[in-house]
C-alpha positions, 0 to 999 in steps of 0.5 A: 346502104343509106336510110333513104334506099327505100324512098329512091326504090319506092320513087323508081317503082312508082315510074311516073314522070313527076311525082309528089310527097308530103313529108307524112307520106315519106316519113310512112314509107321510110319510117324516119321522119326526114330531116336537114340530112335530105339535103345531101342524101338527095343526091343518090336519087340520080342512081335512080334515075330522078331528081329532087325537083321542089322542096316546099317547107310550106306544104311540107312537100316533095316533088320528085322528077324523073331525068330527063334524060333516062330512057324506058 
């Protein structure tokens, strides 16, 4: 299990086609704050059925996207 199952269940829940978080709302859900680590855990979302779509260090913000080609 890796420490970010909770934000992907949290994201896939959500269900919406784009959703955005700031590193606050992420580390309140997860109770870690997210570190240079995302990088390569960000890849498990797909199980998820999303994408990372936009990291912005300068909002310090995350847009997560649904795939395109999960289906309902």
């Amino acid at each position: 299990m890796s420490k970010y199952n909770i934000l992907w269940e949290y994201i896939q829940k959500d269900d919406s086609q784009s959703l955005k978080l700031s590193f606050n709302e992420i580390r309140d859900i997860i109770g870690i704050e997210i570190d240079h680590s995302f990088l390569n855990y960000k890849k498990e979302l797909i199980q998820y059925g999303y994408q990372v779509d936009k990291i912005s260090l300068k909002e310090k913000t995350i847009i997560f996207k649904k795939n395109a080609l999960e289906k309902k």
